[in-house]
Each structure stands twice: as C-alpha cells, then as structure tokens.
MARDRENZA-362644 format. One record per residue (C-alpha): chain; residue in three letters; x, y, z. Coordinates in Angstrom, 1 decimal. Layout:
<rs>
@chain A&res ALA&u X&v Y&w Z
...
</rs>
This chain:
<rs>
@chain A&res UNK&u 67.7&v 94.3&w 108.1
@chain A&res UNK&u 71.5&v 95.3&w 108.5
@chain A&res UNK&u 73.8&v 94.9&w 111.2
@chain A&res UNK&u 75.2&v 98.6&w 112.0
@chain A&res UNK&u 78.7&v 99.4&w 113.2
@chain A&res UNK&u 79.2&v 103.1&w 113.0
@chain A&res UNK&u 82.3&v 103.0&w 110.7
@chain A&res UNK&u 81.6&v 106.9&w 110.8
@chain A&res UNK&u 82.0&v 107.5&w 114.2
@chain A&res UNK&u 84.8&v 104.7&w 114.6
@chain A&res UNK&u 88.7&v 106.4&w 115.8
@chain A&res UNK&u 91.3&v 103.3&w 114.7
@chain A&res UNK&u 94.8&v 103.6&w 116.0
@chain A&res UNK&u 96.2&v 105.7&w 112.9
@chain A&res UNK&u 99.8&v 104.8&w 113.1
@chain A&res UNK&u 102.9&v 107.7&w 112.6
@chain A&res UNK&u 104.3&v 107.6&w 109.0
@chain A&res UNK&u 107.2&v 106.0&w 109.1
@chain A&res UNK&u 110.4&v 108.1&w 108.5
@chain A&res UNK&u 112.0&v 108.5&w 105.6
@chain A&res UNK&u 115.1&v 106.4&w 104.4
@chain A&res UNK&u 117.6&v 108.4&w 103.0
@chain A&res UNK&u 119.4&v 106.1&w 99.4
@chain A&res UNK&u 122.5&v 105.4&w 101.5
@chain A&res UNK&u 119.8&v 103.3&w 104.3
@chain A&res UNK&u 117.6&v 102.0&w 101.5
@chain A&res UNK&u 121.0&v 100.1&w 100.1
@chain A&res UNK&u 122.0&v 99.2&w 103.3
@chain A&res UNK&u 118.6&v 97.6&w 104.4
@chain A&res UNK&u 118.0&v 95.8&w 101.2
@chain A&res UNK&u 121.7&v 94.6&w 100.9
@chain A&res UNK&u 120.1&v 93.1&w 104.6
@chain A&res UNK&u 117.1&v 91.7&w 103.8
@chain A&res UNK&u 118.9&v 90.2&w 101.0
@chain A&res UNK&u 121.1&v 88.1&w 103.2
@chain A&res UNK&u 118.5&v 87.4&w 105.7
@chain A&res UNK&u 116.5&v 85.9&w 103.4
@chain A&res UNK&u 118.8&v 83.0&w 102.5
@chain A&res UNK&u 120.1&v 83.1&w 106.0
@chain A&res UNK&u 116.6&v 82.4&w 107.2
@chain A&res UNK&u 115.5&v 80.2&w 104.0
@chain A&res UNK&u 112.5&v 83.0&w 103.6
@chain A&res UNK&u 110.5&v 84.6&w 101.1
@chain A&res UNK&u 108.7&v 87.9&w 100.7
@chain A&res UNK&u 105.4&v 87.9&w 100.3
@chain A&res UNK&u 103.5&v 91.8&w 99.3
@chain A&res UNK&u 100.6&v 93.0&w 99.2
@chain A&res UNK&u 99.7&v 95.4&w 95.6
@chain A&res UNK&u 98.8&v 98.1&w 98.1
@chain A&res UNK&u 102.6&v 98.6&w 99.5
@chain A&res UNK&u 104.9&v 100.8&w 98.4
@chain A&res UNK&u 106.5&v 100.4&w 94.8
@chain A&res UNK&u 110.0&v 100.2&w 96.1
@chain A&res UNK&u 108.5&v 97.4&w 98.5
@chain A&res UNK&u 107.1&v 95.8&w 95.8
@chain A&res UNK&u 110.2&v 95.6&w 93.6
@chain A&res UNK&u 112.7&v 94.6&w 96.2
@chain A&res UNK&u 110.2&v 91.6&w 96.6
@chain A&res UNK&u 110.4&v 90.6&w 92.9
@chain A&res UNK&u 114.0&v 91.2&w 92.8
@chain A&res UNK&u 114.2&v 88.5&w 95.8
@chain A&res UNK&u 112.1&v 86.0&w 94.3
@chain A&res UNK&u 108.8&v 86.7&w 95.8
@chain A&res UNK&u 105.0&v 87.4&w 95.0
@chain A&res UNK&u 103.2&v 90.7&w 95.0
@chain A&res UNK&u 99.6&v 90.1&w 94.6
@chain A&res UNK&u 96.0&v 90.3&w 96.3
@chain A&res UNK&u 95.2&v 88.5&w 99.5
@chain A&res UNK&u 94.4&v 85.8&w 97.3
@chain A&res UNK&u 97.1&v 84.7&w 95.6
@chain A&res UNK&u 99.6&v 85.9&w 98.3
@chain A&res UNK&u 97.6&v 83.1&w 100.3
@chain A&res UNK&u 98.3&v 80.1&w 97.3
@chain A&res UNK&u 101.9&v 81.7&w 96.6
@chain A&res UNK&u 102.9&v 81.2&w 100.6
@chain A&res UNK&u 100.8&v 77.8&w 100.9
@chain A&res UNK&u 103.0&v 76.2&w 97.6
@chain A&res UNK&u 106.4&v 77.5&w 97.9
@chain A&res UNK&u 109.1&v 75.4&w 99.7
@chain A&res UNK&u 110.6&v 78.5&w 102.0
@chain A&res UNK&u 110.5&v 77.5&w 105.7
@chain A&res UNK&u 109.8&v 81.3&w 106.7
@chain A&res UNK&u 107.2&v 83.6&w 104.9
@chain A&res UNK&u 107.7&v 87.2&w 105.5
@chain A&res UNK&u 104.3&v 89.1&w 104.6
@chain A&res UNK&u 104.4&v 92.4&w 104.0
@chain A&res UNK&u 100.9&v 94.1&w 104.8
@chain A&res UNK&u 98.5&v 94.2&w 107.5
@chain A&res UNK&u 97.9&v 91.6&w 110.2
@chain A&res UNK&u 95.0&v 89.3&w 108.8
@chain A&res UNK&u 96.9&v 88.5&w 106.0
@chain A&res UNK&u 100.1&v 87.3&w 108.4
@chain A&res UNK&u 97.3&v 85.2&w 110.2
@chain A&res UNK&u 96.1&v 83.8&w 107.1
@chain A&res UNK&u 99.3&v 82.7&w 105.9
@chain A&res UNK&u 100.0&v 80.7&w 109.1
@chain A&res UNK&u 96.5&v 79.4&w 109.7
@chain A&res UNK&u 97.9&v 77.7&w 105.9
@chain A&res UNK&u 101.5&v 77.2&w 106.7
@chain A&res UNK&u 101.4&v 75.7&w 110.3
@chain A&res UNK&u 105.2&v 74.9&w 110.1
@chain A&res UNK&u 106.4&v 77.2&w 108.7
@chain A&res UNK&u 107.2&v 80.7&w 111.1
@chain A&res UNK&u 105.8&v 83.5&w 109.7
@chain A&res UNK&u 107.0&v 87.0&w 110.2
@chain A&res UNK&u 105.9&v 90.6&w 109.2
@chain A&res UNK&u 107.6&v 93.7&w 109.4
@chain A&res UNK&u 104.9&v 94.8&w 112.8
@chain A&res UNK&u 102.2&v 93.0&w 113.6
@chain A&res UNK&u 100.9&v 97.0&w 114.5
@chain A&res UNK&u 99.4&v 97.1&w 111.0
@chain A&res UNK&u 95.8&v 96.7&w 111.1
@chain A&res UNK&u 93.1&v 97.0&w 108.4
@chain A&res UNK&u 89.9&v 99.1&w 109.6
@chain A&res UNK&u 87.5&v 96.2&w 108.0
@chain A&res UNK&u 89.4&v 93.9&w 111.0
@chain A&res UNK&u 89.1&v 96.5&w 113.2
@chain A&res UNK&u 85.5&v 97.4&w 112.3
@chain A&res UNK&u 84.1&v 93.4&w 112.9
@chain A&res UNK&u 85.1&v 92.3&w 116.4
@chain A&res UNK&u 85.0&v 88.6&w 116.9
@chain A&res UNK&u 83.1&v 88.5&w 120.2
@chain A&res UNK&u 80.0&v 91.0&w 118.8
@chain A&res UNK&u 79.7&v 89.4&w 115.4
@chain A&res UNK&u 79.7&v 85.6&w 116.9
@chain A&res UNK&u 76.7&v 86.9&w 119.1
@chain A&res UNK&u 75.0&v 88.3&w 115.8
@chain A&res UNK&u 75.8&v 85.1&w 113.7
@chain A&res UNK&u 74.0&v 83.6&w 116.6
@chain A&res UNK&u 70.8&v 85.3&w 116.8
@chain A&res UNK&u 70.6&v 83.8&w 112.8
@chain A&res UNK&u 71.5&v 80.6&w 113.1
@chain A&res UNK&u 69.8&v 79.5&w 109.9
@chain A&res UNK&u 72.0&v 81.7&w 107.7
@chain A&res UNK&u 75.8&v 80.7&w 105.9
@chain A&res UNK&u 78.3&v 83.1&w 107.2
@chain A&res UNK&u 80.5&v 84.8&w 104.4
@chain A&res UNK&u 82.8&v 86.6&w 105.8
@chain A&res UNK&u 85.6&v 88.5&w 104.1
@chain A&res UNK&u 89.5&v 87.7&w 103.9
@chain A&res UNK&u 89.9&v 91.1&w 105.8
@chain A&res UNK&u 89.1&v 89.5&w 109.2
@chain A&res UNK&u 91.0&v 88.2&w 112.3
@chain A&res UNK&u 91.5&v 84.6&w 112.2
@chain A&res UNK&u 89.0&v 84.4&w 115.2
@chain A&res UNK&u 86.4&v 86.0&w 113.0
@chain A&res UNK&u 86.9&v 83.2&w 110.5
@chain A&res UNK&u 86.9&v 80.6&w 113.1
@chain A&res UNK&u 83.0&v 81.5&w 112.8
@chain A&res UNK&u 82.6&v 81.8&w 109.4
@chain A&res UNK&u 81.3&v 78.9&w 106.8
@chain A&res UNK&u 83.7&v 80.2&w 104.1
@chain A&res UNK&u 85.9&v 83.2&w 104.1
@chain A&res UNK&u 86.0&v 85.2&w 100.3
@chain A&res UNK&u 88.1&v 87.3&w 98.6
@chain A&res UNK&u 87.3&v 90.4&w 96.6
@chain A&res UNK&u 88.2&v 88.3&w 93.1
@chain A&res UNK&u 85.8&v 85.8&w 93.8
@chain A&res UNK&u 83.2&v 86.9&w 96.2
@chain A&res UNK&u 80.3&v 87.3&w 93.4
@chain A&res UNK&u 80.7&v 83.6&w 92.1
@chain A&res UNK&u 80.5&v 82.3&w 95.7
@chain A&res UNK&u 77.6&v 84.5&w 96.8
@chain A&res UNK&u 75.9&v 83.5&w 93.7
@chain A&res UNK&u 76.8&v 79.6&w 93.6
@chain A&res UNK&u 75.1&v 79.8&w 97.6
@chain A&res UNK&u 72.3&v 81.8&w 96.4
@chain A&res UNK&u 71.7&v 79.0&w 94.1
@chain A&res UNK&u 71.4&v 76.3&w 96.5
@chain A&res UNK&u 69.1&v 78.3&w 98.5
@chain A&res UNK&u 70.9&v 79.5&w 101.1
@chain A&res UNK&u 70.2&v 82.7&w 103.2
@chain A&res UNK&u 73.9&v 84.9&w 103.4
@chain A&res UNK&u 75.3&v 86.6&w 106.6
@chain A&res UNK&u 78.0&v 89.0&w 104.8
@chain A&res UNK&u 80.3&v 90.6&w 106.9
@chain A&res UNK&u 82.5&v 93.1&w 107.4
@chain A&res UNK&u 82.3&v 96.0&w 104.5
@chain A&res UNK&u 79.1&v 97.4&w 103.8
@chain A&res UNK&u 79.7&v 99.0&w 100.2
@chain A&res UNK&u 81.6&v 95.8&w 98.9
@chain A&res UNK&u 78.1&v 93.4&w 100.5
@chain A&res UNK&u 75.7&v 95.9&w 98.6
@chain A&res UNK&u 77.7&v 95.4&w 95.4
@chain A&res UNK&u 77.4&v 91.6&w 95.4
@chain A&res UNK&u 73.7&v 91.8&w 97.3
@chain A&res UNK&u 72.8&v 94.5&w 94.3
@chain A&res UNK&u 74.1&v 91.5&w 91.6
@chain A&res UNK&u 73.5&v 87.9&w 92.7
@chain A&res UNK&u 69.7&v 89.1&w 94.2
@chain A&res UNK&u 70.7&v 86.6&w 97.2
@chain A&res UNK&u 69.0&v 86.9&w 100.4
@chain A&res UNK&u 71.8&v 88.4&w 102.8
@chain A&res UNK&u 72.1&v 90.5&w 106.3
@chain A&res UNK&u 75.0&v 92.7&w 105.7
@chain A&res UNK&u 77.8&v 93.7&w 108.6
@chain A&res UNK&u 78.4&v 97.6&w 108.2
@chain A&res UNK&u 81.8&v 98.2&w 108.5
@chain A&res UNK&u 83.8&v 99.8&w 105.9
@chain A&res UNK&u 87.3&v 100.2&w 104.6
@chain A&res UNK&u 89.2&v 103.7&w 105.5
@chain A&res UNK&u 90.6&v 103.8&w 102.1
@chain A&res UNK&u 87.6&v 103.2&w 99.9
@chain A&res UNK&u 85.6&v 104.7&w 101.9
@chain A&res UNK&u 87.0&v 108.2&w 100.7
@chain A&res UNK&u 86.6&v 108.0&w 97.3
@chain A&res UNK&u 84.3&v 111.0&w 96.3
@chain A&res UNK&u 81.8&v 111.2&w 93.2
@chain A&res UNK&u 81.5&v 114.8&w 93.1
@chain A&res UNK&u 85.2&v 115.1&w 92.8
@chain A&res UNK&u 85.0&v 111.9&w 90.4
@chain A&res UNK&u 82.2&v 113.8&w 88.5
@chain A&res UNK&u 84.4&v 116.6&w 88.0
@chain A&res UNK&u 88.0&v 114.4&w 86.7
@chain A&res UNK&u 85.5&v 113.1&w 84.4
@chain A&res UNK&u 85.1&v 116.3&w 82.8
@chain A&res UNK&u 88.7&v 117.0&w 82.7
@chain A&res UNK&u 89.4&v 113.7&w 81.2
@chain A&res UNK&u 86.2&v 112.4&w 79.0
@chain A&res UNK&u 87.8&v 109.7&w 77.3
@chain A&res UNK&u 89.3&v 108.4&w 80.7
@chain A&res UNK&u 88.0&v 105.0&w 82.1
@chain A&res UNK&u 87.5&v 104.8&w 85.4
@chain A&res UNK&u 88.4&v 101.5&w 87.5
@chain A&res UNK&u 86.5&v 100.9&w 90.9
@chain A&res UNK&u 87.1&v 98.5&w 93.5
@chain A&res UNK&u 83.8&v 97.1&w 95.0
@chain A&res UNK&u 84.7&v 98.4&w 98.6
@chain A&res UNK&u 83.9&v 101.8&w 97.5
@chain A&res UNK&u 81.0&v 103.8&w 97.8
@chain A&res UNK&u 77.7&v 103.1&w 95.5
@chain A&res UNK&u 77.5&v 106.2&w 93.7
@chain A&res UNK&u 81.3&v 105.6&w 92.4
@chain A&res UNK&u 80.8&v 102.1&w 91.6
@chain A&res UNK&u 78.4&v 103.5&w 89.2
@chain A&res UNK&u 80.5&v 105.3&w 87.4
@chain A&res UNK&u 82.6&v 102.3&w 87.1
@chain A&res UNK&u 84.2&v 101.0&w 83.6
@chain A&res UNK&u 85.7&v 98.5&w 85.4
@chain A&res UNK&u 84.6&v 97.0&w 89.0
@chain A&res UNK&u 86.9&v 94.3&w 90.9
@chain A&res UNK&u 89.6&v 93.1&w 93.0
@chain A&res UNK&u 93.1&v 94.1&w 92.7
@chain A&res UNK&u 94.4&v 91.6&w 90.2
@chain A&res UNK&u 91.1&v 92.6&w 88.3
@chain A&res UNK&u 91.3&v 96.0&w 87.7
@chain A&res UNK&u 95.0&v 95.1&w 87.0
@chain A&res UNK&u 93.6&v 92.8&w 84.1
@chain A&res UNK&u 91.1&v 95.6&w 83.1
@chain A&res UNK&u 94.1&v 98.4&w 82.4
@chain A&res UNK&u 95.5&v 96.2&w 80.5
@chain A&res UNK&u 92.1&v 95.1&w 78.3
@chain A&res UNK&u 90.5&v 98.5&w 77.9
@chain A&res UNK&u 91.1&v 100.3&w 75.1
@chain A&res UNK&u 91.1&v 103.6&w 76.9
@chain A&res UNK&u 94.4&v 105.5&w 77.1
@chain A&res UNK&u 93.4&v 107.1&w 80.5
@chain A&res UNK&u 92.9&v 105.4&w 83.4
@chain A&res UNK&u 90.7&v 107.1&w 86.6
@chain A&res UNK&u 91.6&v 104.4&w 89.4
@chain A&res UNK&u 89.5&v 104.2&w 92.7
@chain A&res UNK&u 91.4&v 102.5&w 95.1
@chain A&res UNK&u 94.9&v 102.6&w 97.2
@chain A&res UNK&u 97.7&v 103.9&w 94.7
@chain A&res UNK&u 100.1&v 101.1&w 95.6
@chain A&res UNK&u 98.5&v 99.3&w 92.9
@chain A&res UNK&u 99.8&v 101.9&w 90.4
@chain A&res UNK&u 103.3&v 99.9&w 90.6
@chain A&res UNK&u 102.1&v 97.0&w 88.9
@chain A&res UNK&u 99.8&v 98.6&w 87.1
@chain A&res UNK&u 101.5&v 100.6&w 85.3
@chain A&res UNK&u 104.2&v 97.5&w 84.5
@chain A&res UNK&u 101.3&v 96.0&w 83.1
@chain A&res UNK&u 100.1&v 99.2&w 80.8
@chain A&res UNK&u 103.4&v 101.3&w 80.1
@chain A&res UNK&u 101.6&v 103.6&w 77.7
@chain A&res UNK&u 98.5&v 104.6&w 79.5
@chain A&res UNK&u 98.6&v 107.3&w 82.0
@chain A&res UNK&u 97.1&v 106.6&w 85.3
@chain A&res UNK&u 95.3&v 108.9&w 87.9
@chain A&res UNK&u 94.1&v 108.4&w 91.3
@chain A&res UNK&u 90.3&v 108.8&w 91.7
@chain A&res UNK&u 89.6&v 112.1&w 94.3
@chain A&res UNK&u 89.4&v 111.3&w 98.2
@chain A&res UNK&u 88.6&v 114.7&w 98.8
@chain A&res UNK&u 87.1&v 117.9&w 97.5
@chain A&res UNK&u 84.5&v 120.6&w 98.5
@chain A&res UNK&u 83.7&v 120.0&w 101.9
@chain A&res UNK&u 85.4&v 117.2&w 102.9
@chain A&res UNK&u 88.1&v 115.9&w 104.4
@chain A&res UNK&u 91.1&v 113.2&w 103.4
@chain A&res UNK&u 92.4&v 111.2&w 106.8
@chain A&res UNK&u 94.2&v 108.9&w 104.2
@chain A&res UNK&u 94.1&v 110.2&w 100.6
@chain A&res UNK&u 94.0&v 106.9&w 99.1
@chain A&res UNK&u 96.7&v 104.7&w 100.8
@chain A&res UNK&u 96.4&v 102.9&w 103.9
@chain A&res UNK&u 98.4&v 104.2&w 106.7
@chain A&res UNK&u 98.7&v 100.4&w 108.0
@chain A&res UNK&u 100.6&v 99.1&w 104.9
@chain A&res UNK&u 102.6&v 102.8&w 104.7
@chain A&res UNK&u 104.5&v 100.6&w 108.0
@chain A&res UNK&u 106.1&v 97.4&w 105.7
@chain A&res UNK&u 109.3&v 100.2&w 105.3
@chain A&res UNK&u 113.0&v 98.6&w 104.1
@chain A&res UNK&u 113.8&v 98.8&w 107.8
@chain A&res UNK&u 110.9&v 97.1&w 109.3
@chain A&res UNK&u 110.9&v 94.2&w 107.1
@chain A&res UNK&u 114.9&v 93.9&w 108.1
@chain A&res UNK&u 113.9&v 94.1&w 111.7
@chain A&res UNK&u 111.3&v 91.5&w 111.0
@chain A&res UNK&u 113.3&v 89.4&w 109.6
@chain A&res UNK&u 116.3&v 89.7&w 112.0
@chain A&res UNK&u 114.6&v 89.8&w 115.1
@chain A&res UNK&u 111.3&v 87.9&w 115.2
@chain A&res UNK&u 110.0&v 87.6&w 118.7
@chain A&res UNK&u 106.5&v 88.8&w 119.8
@chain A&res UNK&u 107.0&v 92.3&w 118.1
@chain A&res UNK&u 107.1&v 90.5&w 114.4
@chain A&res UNK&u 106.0&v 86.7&w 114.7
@chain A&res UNK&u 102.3&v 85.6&w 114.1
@chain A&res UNK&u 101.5&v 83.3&w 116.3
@chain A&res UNK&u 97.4&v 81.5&w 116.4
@chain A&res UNK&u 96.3&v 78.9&w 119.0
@chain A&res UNK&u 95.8&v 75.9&w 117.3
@chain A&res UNK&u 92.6&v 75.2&w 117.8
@chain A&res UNK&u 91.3&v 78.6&w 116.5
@chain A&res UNK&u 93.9&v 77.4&w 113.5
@chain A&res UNK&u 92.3&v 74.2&w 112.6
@chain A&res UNK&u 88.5&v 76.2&w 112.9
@chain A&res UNK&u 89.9&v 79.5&w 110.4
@chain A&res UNK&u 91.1&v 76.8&w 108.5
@chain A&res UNK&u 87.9&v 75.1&w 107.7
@chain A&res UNK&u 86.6&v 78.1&w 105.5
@chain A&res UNK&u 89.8&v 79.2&w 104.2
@chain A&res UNK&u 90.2&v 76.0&w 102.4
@chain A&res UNK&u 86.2&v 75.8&w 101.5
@chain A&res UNK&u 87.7&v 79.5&w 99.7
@chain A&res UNK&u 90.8&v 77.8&w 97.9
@chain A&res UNK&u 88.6&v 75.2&w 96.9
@chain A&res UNK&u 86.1&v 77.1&w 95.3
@chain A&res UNK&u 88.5&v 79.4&w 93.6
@chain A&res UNK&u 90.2&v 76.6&w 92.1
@chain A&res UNK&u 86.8&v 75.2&w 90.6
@chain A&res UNK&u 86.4&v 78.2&w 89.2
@chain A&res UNK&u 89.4&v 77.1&w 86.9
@chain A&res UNK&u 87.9&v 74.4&w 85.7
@chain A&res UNK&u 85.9&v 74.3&w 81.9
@chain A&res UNK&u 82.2&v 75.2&w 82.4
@chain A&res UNK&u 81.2&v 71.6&w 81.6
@chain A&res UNK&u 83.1&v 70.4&w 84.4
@chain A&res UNK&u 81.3&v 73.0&w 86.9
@chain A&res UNK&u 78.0&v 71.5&w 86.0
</rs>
C-alpha cells in the first residue's frame, strides 16, 4: 500500500537562471564575501550539488562542501557565530534547528528542493496519522515542520543501516518523501514500510534507454547511481549511494570511465578526488523525452557569487532562516536520533553489538 502524490503531474515554481557574472563581478563579489565573512565572524557552508566556482570559493574561505550530512556536523561543531548555507532551504532549516544561536543566512530562502515541495506537512501528518503504529522515517530533504513529525530524519549515506537496524527490532516503516530512493532501501533491508511517492526533479530524469546506449559507447565505463533515481538505472549501477559515496567509489573503482547518475555539481569534487579518470554525466533525455533540468537543480543554480554577498550583507526576511521554537525543539528530536546513529555507525562492530 503506497501513499501517492503525483510527482508527474506536480508544476514547482522553476526559478529564472540566474544571470551571468562577467570575471570583473566574480572578483568583485568574492573580494566581498571575503570580507563579510570575517566582518560577520561566518562560514560558508555548500552543498556538492552547487556550482564548482561556488564550491572553491568555499574551500578557499575555510569552509565545508559536503552532503546534507556532514554540512549538518560541520555547521553544528564549528565556532563561527553565522553559518551561511549555500543550497536549498531544508538544509538552512536544518542547520538552525542545530545551531539555535547562531543566525543562519542563505543566499535566497527561494531555493526549494521538489522532495520538500512534493511532502507537505499538513497532508503527510494526516497520513502518519491514519498509521499510528508505524516509525516515521523521513528524509533530510523535508521542511523542518515535516520532521517535527517524524521519529528520525535520514540521510542518503545512512538510510539503509537505519532502515535495517528498525527492521530489526520489529518495527513497521513509514518512509517518506522519494519514492525511487524508499524502493531501494524497501528492495534491500525486506522491512515492512508504506512508502510517500514523491520524487526528486533531478533524479527523476535519468534515462536507461539513453544509459543503455552510453554503455555501448563506453563498455569499460562504470556507472555511479544515486538511490533517488529511477529502478531500472539503479540496476545498472556499479556503484549505488549518497554523494560522499559515489565520491568514495570514483576513487576505489578501478575503472578509468566514470558514467555518473546524479546532479553534475558533484563532478567538482569528484574529479579532485580522481584527476585521471574521465567523467560523464548519465543521459536525462533522449528519444522521446524531455529534459526540464538536465541533471542540475535549478534551486541550487540560485547560490550565485552575488547572492551569497547579498546574503551575507543584507540578512533580513529575504536571506535569514528563522523556525518557531517549538517546531525547533520537535525537528530536533529526530535530527539528533540521525547524528546519533550515524556516529554509532563509527564505532568497531563489537561495540555495535
């Protein structure tokens, strides 16, 4: 029994492309964002799925580029009294749900993620409702309302482990939102779990025909898969995982050519990892079909040199994250449960018994 939200027939707010910077503004805005940073005792916090030169102005200022994850650990531990996260709005909410002093900025709090989007808080509280005798999973890619309801909130990186360790005890799984990324972990842990069916925009677009045919143009090629993509592609799969894993994975395989299935921001620090081995995006489109986004979100195409200044500079209702704090103290019940886990997962397998 699944929960359906037509993803399909969904229209999200597709935001304009920002325009582009000529070299002359890029200096400028960086030479800004410099000095605001230490004027405002901030850091910069990225997302792998923003642009490169995003990415490298961050670890030029002393930052952390990373999955939702670790940008989570990185914001909570570092002494900065501002966090400036650049990506879409959950993971500003998340950062302040575990930094309550501290202000948190982003470049626009305009930059959604379809997943949020695609699980509104009011209609999956009233189906969490109707099974009250099921643990609610829910995905980092949520509004913080949305994990004000859920019993733990996941990441990609460790979603299996906890689906599994709860499958252990017994316990029957409410998943929510992306459908392709809870039939991965349904299809491997055999738990018992009612699936949201909401999907991501990116992921979503990968296509195994066209897959099928890079195949053939490159045999020896590996291909990498995140989990929120479609079933058939995840079958192809070399490699399936978060972010940081497939990262890890182009760096372990032996395979010279790497097919990679999801947003191409990650190529940045990919490629940092893997120098010699040539990378290609995984097709979005082909015979029949149609690419709205071609295998990079629109939303985090909006964390430009000139927002992030603006962000910084300005604050205000346009750029600050602000979260009632009672909704603060319930999102942060599962979000911990999360950091918890994931750091028991550190631990020697003796001392998980």
């Amino acid at each position: 029994m699944n929960h359906i939200f037509d993803t399909d027939k969904a229209i999200y707010p597709f935001p304009a492309k920002p325009a582009p910077l000529s070299e002359d503004e890029k200096a400028f805005y960086c030479a800004k964002i410099k000095k605001l940073l230490k004027k405002k005792n901030a850091v910069l916090v990225a997302h792998y799925y923003t642009d490169p030169e995003i990415q490298a102005l961050v670890e030029e200022t002393g930052g952390c580029v990373a999955d939702s994850l670790e940008m989570a650990r990185f914001g909570n531990c570092h002494p900065a009294s501002t966090l400036l996260v650049a990506g879409v709005r959950f993971m500003g909410e998340t950062a302040k749900i575990l930094n309550p002093e501290k202000r948190v900025f982003m470049p626009t709090l305009n930059a959604e993620c379809s997943l949020d989007l695609g699980c509104p808080a009011d209609e999956f509280s009233a189906f969490c409702n109707n099974h009250p005798d099921r643990t609610v999973v829910v995905y980092a890619n949520t509004s913080a309302a949305v994990k004000a309801r859920a019993d733990w909130v996941v990441t990609s990186s460790i979603a299996l482990e906890l689906i599994e360790y709860l499958d252990s005890r017994g316990e029957k799984i409410i998943w929510a939102p992306d459908r392709h990324l809870g039939r991965y972990i349904q299809k491997k842990s055999g738990a018992d779990m009612l699936c949201w069916q909401a999907a991501c925009i990116v992921h979503d677009e990968f296509k195994i025909q066209g897959l099928i045919q890079m195949k053939t143009l490159h045999p020896n090629a590996a291909i990498l898969v995140h989990p929120e993509s479609p079933e058939a592609v995840i079958e192809m799969a070399d490699a399936v995982g978060s972010t940081s894993q497939l990262i890890q994975a182009a760096k372990t395989l032996p395979q010279k050519k790497l097919i990679v299935a999801t947003d191409r921001g990650i190529f940045y620090k990919m490629q940092q990892a893997c120098p010699d081995k040539a990378l290609y995006v995984a097709p979005t489109a082909g015979e029949g079909a149609t690419c709205k986004v071609c295998a990079h979100c629109p939303w985090m195409a909006m964390n430009g040199f000139k927002a992030i200044a603006e962000g910084l500079e300005q604050g205000g209702l346009m750029h600050e994250i602000c979260i009632d704090d009672t909704l603060r103290q319930q999102a942060l019940v599962p979000l911990n449960r999360m950091l918890d886990f994931a750091n028991r997962l550190k631990l020697p397998t003796s001392e998980n018994a």
